[in-house]
Phi, psi and omega in degrees: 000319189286324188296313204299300212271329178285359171283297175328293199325311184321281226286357172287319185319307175322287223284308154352298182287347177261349177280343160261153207294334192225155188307317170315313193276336169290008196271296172284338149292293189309354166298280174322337142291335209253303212275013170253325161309332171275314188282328187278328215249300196287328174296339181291317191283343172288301179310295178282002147302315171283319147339295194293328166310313206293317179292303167335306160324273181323350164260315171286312194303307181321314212290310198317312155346275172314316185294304190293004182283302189306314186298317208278353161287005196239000000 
């Protein structure tokens, strides 16, 4: 997904540069794309972070689990 979307991007890039009349705007658009792709990227990584907790959590609650099943059987 990520090759898919940095290909897309090129090709925005592309069409984009020929469409605009001067290098500044191209400049500062590929700013504003480089700084939404870093924001986006960064959230992703946020995203798989928080996941990797939810599981850990979810894994201690079982075991807590399993234990108090045990303590209340004996």
């Amino acid at each position: 997904e990520l090759t898919k979307t940095q290909t897309d991007v090129r090709d925005i890039k592309e069409t984009i540069a020929t469409k605009l009349a001067t290098s500044d705007d191209i400049s500062r658009l590929m700013n504003h794309i480089d700084a939404f792709a870093a924001e986006a990227l960064s959230y992703s990584n946020h995203d798989t972070l928080r996941g990797h907790a939810i599981m850990d959590h979810d894994e201690k609650l079982k075991a807590h689990e399993n234990r108090l099943t045990s303590l209340e059987t004996k």
